[in-house]
C-alpha positions in Angstrom: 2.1 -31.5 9.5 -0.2 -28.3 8.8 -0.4 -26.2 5.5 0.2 -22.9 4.5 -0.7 -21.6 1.3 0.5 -18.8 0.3 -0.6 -17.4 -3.1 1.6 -14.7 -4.5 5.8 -14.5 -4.5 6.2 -10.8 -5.5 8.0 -8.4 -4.3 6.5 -7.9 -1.2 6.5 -12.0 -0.4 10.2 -12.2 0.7 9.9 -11.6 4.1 6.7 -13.2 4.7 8.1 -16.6 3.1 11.6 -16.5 5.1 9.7 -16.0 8.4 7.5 -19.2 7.6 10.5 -21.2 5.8 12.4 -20.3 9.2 10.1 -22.0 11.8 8.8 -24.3 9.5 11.1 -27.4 10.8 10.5 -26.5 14.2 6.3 -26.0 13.7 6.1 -28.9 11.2 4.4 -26.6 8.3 4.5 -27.1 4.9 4.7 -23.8 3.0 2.9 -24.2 -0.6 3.9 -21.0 -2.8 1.6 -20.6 -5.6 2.2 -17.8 -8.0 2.0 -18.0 -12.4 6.0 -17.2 -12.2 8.1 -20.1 -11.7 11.5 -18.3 -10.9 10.0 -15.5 -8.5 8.7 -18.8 -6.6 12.4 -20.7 -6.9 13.6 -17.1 -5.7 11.9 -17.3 -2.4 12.3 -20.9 -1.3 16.1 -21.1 -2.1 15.9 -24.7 -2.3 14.2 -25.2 0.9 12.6 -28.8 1.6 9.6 -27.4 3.7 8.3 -25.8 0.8 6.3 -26.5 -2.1 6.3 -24.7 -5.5 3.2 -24.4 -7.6 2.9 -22.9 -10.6 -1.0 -22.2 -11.9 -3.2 -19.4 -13.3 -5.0 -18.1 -9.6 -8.2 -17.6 -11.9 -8.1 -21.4 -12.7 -10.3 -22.8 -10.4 -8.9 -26.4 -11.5 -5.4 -25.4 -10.5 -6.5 -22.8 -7.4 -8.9 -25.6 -6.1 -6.8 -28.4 -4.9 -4.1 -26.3 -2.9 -6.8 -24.9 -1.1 -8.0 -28.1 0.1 -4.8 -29.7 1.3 -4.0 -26.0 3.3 -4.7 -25.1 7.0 -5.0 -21.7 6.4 -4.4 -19.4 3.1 -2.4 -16.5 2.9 -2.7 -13.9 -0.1 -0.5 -11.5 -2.0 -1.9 -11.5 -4.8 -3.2 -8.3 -6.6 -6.4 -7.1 -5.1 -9.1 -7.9 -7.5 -7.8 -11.5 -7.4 -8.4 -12.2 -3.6 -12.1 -13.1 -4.2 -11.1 -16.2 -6.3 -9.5 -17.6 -3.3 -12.0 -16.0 -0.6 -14.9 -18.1 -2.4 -13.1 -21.4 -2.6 -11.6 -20.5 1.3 -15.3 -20.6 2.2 -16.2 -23.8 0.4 -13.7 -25.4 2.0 -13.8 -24.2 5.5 -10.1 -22.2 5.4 -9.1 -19.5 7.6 -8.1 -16.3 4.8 -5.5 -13.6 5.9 -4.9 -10.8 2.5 -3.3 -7.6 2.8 -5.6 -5.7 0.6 -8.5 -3.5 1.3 -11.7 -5.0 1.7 -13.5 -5.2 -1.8 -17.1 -4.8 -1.8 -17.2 -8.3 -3.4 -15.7 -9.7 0.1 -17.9 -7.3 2.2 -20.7 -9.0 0.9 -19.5 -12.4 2.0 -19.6 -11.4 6.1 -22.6 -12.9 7.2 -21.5 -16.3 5.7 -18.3 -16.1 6.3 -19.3 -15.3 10.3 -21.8 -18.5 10.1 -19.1 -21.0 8.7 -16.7 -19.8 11.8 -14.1 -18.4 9.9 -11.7 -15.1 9.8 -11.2 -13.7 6.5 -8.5 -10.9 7.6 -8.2 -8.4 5.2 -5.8 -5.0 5.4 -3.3 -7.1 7.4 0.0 -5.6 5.5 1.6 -1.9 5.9 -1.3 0.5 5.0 -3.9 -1.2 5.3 -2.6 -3.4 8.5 0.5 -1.6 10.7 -1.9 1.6 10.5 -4.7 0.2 11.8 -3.4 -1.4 14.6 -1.5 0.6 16.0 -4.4 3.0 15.6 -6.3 1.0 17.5 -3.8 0.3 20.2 -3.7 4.6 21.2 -7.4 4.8 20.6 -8.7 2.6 22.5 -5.9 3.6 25.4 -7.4 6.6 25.4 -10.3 5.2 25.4 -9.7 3.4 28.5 -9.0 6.7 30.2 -12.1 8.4 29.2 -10.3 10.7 27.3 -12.5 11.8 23.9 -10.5 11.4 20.5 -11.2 15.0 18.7 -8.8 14.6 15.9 -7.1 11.7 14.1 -4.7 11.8 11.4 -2.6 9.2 9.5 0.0 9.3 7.3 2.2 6.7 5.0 4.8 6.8 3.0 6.7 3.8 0.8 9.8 6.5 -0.2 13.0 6.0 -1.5 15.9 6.1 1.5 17.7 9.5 1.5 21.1 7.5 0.4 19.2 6.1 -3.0 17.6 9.4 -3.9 19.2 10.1 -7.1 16.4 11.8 -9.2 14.4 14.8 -9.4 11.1 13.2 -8.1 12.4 11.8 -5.1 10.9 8.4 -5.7 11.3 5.3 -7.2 9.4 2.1 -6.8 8.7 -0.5 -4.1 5.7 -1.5 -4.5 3.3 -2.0 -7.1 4.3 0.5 -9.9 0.6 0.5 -11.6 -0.8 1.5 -8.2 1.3 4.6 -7.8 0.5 6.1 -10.9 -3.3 5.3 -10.5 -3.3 6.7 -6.7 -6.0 8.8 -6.5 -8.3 7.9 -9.4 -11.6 7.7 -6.8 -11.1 10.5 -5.0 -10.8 11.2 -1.3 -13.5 11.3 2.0 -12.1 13.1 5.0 -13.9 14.6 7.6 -12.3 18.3 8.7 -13.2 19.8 11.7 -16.9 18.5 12.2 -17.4 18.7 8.2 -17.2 16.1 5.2 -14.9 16.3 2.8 -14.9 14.9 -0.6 -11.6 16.0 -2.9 -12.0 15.2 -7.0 -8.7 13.7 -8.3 -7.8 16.7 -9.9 -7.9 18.5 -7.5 -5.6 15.5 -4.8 -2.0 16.7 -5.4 -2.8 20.6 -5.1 -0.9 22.9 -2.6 0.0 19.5 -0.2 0.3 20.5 3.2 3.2 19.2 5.1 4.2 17.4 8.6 7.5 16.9 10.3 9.4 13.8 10.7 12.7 13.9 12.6 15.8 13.8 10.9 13.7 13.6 7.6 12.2 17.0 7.6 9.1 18.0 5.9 6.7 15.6 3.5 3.6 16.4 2.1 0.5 14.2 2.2 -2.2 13.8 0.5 -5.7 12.4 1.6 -5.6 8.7 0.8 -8.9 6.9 -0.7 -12.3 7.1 1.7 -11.3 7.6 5.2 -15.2 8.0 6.6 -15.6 4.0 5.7 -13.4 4.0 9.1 -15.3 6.1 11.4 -17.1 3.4 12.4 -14.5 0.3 12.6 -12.3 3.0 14.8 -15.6 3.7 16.9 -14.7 8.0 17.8 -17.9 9.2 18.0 -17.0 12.2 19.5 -14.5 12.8 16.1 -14.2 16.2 14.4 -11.2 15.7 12.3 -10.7 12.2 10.9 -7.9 11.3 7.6 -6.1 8.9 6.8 -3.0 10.1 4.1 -0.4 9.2 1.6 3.0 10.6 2.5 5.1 11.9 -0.5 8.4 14.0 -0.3 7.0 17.6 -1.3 8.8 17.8 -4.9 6.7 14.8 -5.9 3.4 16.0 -5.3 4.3 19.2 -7.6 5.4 17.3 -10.6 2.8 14.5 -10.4 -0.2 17.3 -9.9 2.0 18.4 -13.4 1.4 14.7 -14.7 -2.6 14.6 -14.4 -3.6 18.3 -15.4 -1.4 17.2 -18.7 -3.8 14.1 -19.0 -1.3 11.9 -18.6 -2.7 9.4 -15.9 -5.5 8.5 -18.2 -6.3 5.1 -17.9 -9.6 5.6 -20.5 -8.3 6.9 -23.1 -6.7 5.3 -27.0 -3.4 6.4 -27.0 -2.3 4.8 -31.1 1.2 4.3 -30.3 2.7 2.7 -33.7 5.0 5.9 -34.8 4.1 8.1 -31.9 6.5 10.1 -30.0 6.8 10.9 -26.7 6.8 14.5 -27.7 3.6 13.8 -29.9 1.5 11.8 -27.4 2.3 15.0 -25.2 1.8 17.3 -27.6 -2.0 15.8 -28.2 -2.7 15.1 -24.4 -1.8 18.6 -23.5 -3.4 20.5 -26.3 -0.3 21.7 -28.0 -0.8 24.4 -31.1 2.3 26.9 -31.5 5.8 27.1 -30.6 8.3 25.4 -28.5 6.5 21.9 -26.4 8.4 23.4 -23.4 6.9 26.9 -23.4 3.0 25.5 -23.8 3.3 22.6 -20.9 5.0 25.9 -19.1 1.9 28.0 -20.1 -0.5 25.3 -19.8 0.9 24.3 -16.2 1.4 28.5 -15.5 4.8 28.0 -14.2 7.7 29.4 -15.5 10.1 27.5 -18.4 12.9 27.1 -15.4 10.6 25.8 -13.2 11.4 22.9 -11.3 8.6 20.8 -12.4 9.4 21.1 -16.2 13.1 20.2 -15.2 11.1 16.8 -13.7 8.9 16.3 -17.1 12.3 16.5 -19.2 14.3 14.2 -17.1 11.1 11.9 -17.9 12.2 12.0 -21.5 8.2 13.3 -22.2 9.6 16.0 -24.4 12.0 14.0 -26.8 11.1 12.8 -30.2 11.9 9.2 -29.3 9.1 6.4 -30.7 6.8 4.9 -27.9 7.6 1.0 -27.6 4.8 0.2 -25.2 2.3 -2.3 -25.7 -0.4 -1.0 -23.5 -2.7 1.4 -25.3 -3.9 4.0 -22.5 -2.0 7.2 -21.4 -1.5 5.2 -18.1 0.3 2.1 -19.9 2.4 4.8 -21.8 3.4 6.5 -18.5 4.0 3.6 -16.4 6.0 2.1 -19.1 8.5 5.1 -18.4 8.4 5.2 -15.0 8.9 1.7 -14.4 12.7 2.6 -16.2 13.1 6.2 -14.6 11.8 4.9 -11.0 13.5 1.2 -10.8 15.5 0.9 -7.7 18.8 -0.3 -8.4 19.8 -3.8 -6.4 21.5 -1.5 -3.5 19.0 0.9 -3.5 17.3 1.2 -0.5 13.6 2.2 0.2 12.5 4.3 3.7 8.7 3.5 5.3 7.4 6.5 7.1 4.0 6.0 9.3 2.9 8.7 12.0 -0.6 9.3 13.6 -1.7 12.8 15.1 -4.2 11.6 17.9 -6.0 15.0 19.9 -8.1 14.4 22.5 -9.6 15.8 25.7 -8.6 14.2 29.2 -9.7 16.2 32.4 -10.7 18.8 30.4 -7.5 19.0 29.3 -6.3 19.1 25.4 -3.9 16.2 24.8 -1.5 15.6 21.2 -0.1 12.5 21.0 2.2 12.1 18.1 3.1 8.3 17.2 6.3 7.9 14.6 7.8 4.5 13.0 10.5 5.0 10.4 12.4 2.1 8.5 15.0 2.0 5.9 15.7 -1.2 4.0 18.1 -3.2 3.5 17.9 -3.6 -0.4 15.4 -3.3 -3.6 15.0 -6.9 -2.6 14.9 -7.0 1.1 12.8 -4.0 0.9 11.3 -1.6 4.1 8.3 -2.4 1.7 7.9 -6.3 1.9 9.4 -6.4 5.5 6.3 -3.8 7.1 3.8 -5.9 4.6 4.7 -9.3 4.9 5.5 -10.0 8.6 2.2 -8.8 9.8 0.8 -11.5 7.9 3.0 -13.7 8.7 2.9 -13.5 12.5 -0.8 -13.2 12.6 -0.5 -17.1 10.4 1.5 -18.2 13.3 -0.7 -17.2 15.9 -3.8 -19.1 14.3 -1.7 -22.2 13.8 -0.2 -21.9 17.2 -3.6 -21.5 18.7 -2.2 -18.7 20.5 -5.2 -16.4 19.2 -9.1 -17.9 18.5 -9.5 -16.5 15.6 -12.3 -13.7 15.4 -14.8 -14.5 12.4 -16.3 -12.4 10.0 -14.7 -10.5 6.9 -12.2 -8.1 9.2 -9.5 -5.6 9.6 -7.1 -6.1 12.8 -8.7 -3.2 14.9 -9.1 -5.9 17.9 -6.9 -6.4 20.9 -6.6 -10.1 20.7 -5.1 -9.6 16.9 -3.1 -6.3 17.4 -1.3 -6.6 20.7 0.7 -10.0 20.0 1.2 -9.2 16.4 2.7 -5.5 17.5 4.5 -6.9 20.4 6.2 -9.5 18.0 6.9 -6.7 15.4 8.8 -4.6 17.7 11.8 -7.4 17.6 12.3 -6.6 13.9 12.9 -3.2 14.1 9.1 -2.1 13.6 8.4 0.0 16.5 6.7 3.4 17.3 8.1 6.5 18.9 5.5 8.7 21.1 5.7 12.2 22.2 3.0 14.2 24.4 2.5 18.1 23.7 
């Protein structure tokens, strides 16, 4: 019987569990779900006997340790900065590693030793980092194939909320990790524009968003998503002039949150001392309030009129009432995520809606080629989420694979840009309802 462990039974685990729980009679596996919460775990495995619940502490090396042993492969979910715990004991013990988070400098340094001990460590196998970079991959190196030269790429993503579910003035609501949306941004963004490098301050990231087209959705804006030179090279376009990689938001969004961080309000630094404080107040002293009404100086401050759409979306926030501040956390960002994980909760028949699209130009016979590649899907719950499905069953199918010895796995700390990994795990995606739509101009 073989071993999966799979650390992590959050909200993007659902799917990825079901698909192993389902083929685990037929595959002998043993599925080993390792998480701190007891119930999300019991959640997930719905009584099943192929699975295995353990509850420890991931940092524990006592607890972490032994799973890893018994497993034939490990499987993470875990929050990013937590991976490495299980990359260093994965190595120890000679285990094949498959996260869904970017590559951390901490695992980047473990490539060459990870390459000599014959082992994958795939990283960025989940939505964005994973779907995008395959499928990337797939039209790149088609056109590639044809000698056509790659002048342009562009991609976009989008976790949204599902037209049917959007019931607030933001246009959003979580499915995903909450604390990463409202620290989005906080390094920056590298793009490269036209031949020339780009590098956009925070402040500056939600600022007069430019917009694309998606059918039957309209327009969304985007905004440039993290450093998208650090791909340049793992995408191999040397002939590139425009390369970025981009968050998809419906337009209103981008307005209010650009609102949220020249207000201060994203501040993760900061000593926000909450016994007796007010919403009002903490606004008041973020924003630099002297004289007269809140409204009228976030309006000044902000240069937008009092009607203004945005200040309609910082009221419906509650961040101008005089109620007391109950959360624990002590930064601007702990304040603000504390009322956005109420105002933003999906309800449990809300549904959520992942957008992807790449703009690929290129050259072919001296001719100038767009391709435009589209996947859209809505979900079927908060709990059976667009979200896990697009982020879990990736990883899941790619797990498969290596048990299956249907794929030798490539070694090296990786992201699935190569054929081997990409074509099977895309081919396989297709028959959930994960598929791309292409049109030529």
């Amino acid at each position: 019987m073989q071993t999966i462990l799979v650390a992590g039974a959050g909200k993007s685990s659902v799917y990825l569990i079901q698909y192993l729980l389902s083929q685990a009679s037929r595959k002998k596996w043993k599925i080993i779900i390792a998480d701190g919460d007891a119930k999300a775990i019991s959640e997930k495995i719905n009584g099943s006997s192929f699975a295995e619940k353990a509850v420890i502490d991931i940092t524990n090396e006592k607890e972490r340790e032994p799973l890893i042993k018994r497993a034939d492969i490990v499987v993470s979910l875990m929050p990013a900065h937590l991976h490495i715990h299980l990359a260093k004991d994965c190595l120890k013990h000679k285990k094949n590693l498959i996260t869904s988070s970017y590559i951390s400098p901490e695992m980047k340094e473990m490539d060459a030793e990870v390459k000599k001990a014959g082992l994958m460590f795939m990283c960025e196998m989940g939505l964005d980092p994973g779907i995008d970079h395959m499928t990337a991959s797939h039209i790149i190196h088609g056109i590639q194939r044809v000698a056509g030269i790659i002048t342009s790429f562009k991609s976009y993503c989008g976790g949204l909320v599902a037209p049917e579910s959007d019931t607030n003035p933001w246009h959003y609501k979580f499915s995903w990790n909450p604390r990463n949306v409202v620290v989005a941004g906080y390094g920056g963004a590298k793009y490269l524009s036209q031949g020339k490098e780009v590098d956009l301050p925070y402040e500056k990231m939600f600022e007069d968003n430019k917009k694309i087209k998606i059918e039957e959705l309209g327009h969304l804006a985007y905004y440039p998503n993290r450093d998208s030179l650090r791909y340049l090279d793992l995408y191999d376009v040397p002939e590139i002039k425009t390369f970025m990689r981009a968050t998809l938001r419906y337009p209103g969004f981008c307005k209010g949150w650009d609102a949220i961080i020249k207000l201060g309000l994203t501040n993760d630094k900061d000593i926000a001392n909450t016994p007796g404080l007010t919403y009002a107040s903490w606004l008041k002293n973020k924003s630099g309030y002297k004289t007269g009404t809140l409204v009228n100086h976030v309006a000044q401050k902000l240069d937008l009129p009092e009607n203004d759409k945005v200040i309609s979306m910082i009221k419906w926030l509650g961040l101008f009432d005089e109620k007391l501040i109950t959360t624990k956390g002590t930064s601007s960002a702990d304040i603000l995520l504390d009322i956005l994980l109420d105002k933003w909760k999906m309800g449990p028949e809300d549904k959520d809606l992942v957008v992807m699209q790449h703009e690929v130009e290129y050259m072919h016979k001296e001719r100038k080629t767009k391709l435009t590649s589209t996947m859209t899907l809505t979900g079927e719950s908060a709990e059976l989420s667009a979200m896990a499905k697009t982020v879990g069953l990736p990883i899941a199918i790619l797990t498969k694979l290596v048990l299956d010895k249907r794929i030798t796995p490539p070694t090296g700390v990786l992201i699935p840009n190569m054929a081997t990994v990409y074509r099977p795990v895309l081919t396989e995606l297709k028959h959930y309802g994960i598929s791309f739509k292409d049109e030529i101009e």
